[in-house]
N, C-alpha and C positions, 0 to 999 in steps of 0.2 A: 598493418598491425592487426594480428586476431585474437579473438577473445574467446577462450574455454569457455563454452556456454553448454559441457556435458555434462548431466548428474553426475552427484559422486565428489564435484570438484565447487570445493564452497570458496568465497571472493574472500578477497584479503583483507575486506572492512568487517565484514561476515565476523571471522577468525577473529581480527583486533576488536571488535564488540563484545564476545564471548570471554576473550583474556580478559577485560578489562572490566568487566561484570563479576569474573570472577577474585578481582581484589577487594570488594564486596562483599560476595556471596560466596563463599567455598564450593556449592552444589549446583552452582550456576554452570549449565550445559548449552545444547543447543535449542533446543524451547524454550529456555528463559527471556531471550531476546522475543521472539518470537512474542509470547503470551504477556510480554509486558505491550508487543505494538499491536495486537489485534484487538482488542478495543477501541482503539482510535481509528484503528482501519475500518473496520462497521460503523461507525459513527460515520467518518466520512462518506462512507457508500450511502448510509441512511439519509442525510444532508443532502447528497448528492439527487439520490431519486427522487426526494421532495421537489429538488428546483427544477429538477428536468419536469416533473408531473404538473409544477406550476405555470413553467413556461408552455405547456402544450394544453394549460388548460384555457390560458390566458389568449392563443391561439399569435403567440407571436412567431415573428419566421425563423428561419432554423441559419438562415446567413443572407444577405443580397441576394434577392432574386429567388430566392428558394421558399417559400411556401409550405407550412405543415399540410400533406394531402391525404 
């Protein structure tokens, strides 16, 4: 089985998010989704570099046997 992964061709949840935003919002497009989930997406980036900067400051290993060097 393959998956159309060429710009151009948006996923079917994609599509079913934007209809169904738009029984809502009449002027809901394709950024709508979009600009509702990038702020939680930076936060999570932000959270995310926090632990990683804390775990390497704290100087723990990175898995079994692996060592921060």
């Amino acid at each position: 089985m393959s998956r159309d992964l060429r710009p151009g061709h948006a996923s079917a949840t994609f599509v079913l998010t934007v209809g169904y935003l738009q029984t809502y919002q009449k002027k809901a497009g394709i950024g709508t989704p979009v600009s509702f989930t990038l702020p939680a997406a930076m936060a999570m980036m932000v959270v995310w570099i926090a632990l990683f900067a804390l775990w390497y400051a704290l100087g723990l290993p990175l898995g079994p046997g692996s060592p921060i060097t």
